[in-house]
Each structure stands twice: as structure tokens, then as C-alpha cells.
N, C-alpha and C positions, 0 to 999 in steps of 0.2 A: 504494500500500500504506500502508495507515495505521503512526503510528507506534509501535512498543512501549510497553509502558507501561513507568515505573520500577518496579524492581524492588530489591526486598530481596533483601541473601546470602543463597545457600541455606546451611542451617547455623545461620541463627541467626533465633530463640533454637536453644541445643542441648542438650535437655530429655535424661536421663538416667532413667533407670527401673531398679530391681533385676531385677522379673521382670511380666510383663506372659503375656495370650495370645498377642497377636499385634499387632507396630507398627501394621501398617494398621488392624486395627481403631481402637486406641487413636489415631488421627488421626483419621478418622472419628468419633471421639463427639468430640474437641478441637472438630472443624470445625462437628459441629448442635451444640456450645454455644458458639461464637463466640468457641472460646479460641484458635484455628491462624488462620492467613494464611501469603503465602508466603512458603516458606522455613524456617517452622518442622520441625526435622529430630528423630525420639523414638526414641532408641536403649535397649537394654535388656541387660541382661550374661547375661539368662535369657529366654527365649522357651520356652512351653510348648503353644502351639495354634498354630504361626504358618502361615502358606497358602502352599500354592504353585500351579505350574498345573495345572491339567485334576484340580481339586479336589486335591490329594495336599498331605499336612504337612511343614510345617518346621522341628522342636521343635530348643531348642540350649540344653545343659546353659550352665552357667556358667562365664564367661569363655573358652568358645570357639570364639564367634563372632562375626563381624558383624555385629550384626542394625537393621538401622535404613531408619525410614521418611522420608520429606522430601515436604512437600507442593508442590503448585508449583500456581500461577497457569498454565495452559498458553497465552494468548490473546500473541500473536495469531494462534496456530497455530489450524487448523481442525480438526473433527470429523476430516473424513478424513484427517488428517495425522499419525493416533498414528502412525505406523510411526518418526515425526518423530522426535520424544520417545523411544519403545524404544530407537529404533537412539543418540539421545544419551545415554540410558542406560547403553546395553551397551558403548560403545566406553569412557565415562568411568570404568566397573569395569573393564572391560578396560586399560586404559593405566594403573590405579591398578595392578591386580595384579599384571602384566609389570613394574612395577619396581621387585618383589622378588621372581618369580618366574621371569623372564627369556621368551626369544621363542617358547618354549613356550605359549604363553596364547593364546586364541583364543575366538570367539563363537560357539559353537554355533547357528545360527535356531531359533527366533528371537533368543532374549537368556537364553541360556544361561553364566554363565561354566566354561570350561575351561580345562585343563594337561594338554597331548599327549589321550587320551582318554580323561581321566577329568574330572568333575564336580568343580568348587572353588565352585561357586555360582549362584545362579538371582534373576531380579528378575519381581515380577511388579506391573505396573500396573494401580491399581483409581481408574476415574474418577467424576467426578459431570457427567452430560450433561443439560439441562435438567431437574432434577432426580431423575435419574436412578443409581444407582447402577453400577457394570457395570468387566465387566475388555475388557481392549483387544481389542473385535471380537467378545465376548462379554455379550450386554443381561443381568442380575440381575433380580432385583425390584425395587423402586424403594425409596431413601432421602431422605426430606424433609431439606431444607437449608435452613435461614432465609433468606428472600428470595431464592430460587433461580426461574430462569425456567421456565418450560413451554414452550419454544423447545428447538432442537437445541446449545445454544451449549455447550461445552465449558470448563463451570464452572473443577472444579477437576480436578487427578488426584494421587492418591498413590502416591509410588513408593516399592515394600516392595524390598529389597536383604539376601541373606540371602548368603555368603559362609564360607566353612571356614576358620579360621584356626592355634586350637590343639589340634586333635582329634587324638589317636595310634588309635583307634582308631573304625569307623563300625558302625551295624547290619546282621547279614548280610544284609540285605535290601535294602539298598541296595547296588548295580550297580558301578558305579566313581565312587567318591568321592574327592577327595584334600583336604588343607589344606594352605593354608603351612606350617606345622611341619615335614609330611611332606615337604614341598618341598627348604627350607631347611633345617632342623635347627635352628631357632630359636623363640623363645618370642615371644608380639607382648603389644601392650596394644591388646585391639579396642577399645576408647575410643577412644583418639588414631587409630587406624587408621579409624575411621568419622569423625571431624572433617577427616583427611588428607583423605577420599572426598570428603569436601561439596564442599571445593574445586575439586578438579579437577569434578566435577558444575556445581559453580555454573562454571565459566570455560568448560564446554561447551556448557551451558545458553544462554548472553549469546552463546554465538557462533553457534549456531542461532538466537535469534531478530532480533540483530541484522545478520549477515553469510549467514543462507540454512542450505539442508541440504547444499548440495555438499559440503565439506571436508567433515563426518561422515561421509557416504554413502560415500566415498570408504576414509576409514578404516575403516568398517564392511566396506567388502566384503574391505579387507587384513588383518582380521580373522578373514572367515571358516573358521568348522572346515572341514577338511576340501576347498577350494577347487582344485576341477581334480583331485579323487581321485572314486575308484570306492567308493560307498557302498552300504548295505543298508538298506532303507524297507520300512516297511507302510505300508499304506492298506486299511482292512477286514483282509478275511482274504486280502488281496493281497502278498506279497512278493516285492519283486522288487530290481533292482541299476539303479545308473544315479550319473552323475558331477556331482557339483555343477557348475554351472556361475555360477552367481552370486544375488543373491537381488535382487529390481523394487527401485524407488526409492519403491514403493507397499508394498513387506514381502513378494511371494510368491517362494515357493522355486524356481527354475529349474533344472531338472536334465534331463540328455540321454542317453536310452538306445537304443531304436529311433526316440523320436521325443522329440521336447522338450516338456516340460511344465513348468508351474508350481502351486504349489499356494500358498492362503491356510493362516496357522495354526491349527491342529486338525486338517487333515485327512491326515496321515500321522504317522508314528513313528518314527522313528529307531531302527534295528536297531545298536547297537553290544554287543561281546561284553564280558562282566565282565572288570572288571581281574585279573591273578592278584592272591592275597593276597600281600601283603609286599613286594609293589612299588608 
């Protein structure tokens, strides 16, 4: 195995921004003009167009939210090894949040964050694959990169982190939401609370690509929402019940009802019912 390359902290530079549409974009134009490398992380106190998956928005009034992108050198990981990277993603938000939110906190699959079942936050990865633009396991249209290969090499990836922090109240239209506020009963500084994040990001980072996927894998599946419960899934106009049983070391959902299945991301939906209001 070849060896890692050195690496910069993720986190630094740690570019700040009033209001922006959306970090990942705003990394992406850093990156075709040759202003980002890795590490550079672009937080924002205001997000107004920001993405999440399976197309839906992630707009966040002022100062209360998380909102922050960090670009990362993915190599020496390979193409087929995003699951790599989500899953050191998700666990890195997840053991940031559980230690102010307590053992309540959990991953929903793919890289969902949770508190009991409600929603505290979502990360979505959007990469650059020999020139390529594209979210994990999902091809785009393509985006030219300065000196980017026509190979399959898996350039660069930017990871968008969007988290609830000081919201009392969400849109009825949103399902179960929660923020830390609601949590705790406290007020945060999402600055210092996305600088906190880098870190632990960057020291899980170094230890995926120096030390392997085990230990994440590991944590990831102690993680999981819902593990060893009886859950509600769609697929199509298909609904039906079946028990988590654990998610591949490759990212698909394993779950056991008459018979065991696994699915890749996109192709089902998680059935969970609205939170009451005021809980």
C-alpha cells in the first residue's frame, strides 16, 4: 500500500463568511480558481440555498446553525471506498454532538445526524472524480477542474455539514427536527462549535487513512439509528417492516424480515412518524 500523502489540518485556513448560498458551492468555485487545497474549511452564520440529499434544501437563518464545508484530498482512498469517508464523517458529527447532547445521538444511514428520532442534522458529500462533479454514488454533470485527470481517480470531495444548533422553532414542514438548544437549554457560538468539529474531523480523518477503516466501521455500526429495532421502509410504492440489522463495510442497509436484504443509498425511505410539537 502506498504511503499517505502529508497532509494539512482540516480546518485550516478557517474562512468565515456572513451569508453565502451554499458552502459546497462556495468551495467548489474556491477549488476551479485554485484558491482551496486540503483542509480549507468555509463556514457561514447565514446559508440561504444550501443542499441536501435527494435534491431537498438547507437554508439556516442567522446564527443558528452549523453550516460548514471542508474540503479534503480523499487519496489514498479509492473511488469505491466513499462509504470510507461518509461513514468518517458521520461518526466525527456524531461523537462531536453526543458530547453535549448525551447517548441519545445516533446515525441514521446513511449519514444522517440524530437525537432519539428526530433530525439534529445531515452531511452531504459532493466529489470531483476525474473531472467529474457528483454526490457519493450519485454521477452530476460534469465540472472542469484545473489540471484534473480524465481517469477515474478521486480528485477531490467536499464535505457540506449542516447541523441545528440554536433554533426554538423549525418549518411545519419539516418532520422531526431538533437543535441543541432544544436539547440542552443553552445558547452555542456555531463559530467555535464548527472549529471544535474540524478537529475531531481532522483526528478521524488521519486515523482512516493512516491506521485502516476498522475502528470507524466499528463505531459507525455502534452508532446506528435504530440497530436491532423493528423499523418502517418504502421502496417505491412498497411499505413494509423489517429490523435493522446492521449496514456492509461497502455502505448497504441490511435489514431482516421474511428474508434479508440489503439495499444501496436511494433506494428506500425511511418511514419514521412526526415528532409531537413541543417535545
Amino acid at each position: 500500500m502506498p504511503e499517505p500523502p502529508i497532509y494539512t489540518t482540516l480546518g485550516v485556513p478557517f474562512i468565515e463568511l456572513e451569508s453565502v448560498d451554499s458552502t459546497n458551492n462556495y468551495a467548489f468555485k474556491q477549488l476551479q480558481a485554485g484558491l482551496a487545497h486540503h483542509g480549507s474549511a468555509y463556514f457561514t452564520r447565514e446559508q440561504i440555498a444550501g443542499k441536501g440529499q435527494r435534491g431537498k434544501t438547507w437554508s439556516a437563518t442567522k446564527d443558528s446553525s452549523l453550516i460548514l464545508s471542508v474540503v479534503i484530498d480523499p487519496s489514498p482512498l479509492l473511488v469505491t471506498q466513499q462509504f470510507q469517508l461518509s461513514a468518517c464523517v458521520a461518526v466525527s458529527v456524531c461523537e462531536f454532538f453526543s458530547k453535549y447532547a448525551g447517548d441519545s445521538t445516533c446515525i441514521k444511514w446513511p449519514n444522517d445526524l440524530y437525537w432519539q428520532d428526530r433530525k439534529a442534522g445531515g452531511i452531504l458529500i459532493e466529489n470531483i472524480i476525474g473531472g467529474q462533479k457528483s454526490k457519493t454514488g450519485i454521477q452530476n454533470s460534469p465540472m472542469p477542474i484545473a489540471n484534473s485527470s480524465t481517469s477515474s481517480h478521486w480528485l477531490w470531495a467536499v464535505i457540506g455539514i449542516g447541523v441545528n444548533i440554536n433554533q426554538d422553532a423549525f418549518m411545519e414542514e419539516l418532520k422531526n427536527p431538533v437543535s441543541l438548544k432544544q436539547i440542552t437549554g443553552r445558547n452555542f457560538y456555531p463559530d467555535a462549535m464548527a472549529k471544535e468539529l474540524c478537529m475531531v474531523l481532522d483526528c478521524k480523518f488521519n486515523q482512516l487513512i493512516t491506521m485502516g477503516f476498522e475502528a470507524i466501521y466499528s463505531s459507525y455500526l455502534a452508532f446506528l439509528y435504530k440497530k436491532n429495532e423493528l423499523v418502517k421502509l418504502k421502496k417505491g410504492s412498497r411499505v413494509f417492516e423489517a429490523t435493522i440489522k446492521k449496514v456492509s463495510a461497502a455502505g448497504k442497509l441490511i435489514v431482516q424480515h421474511a428474508v434479508e436484504e440489503e439495499f444501496d443509498f436511494g433506494e428506500i425511505e425511511w418511514v419514521i412518524p412526526a415528532a409531537v410539537k413541543g417535545k
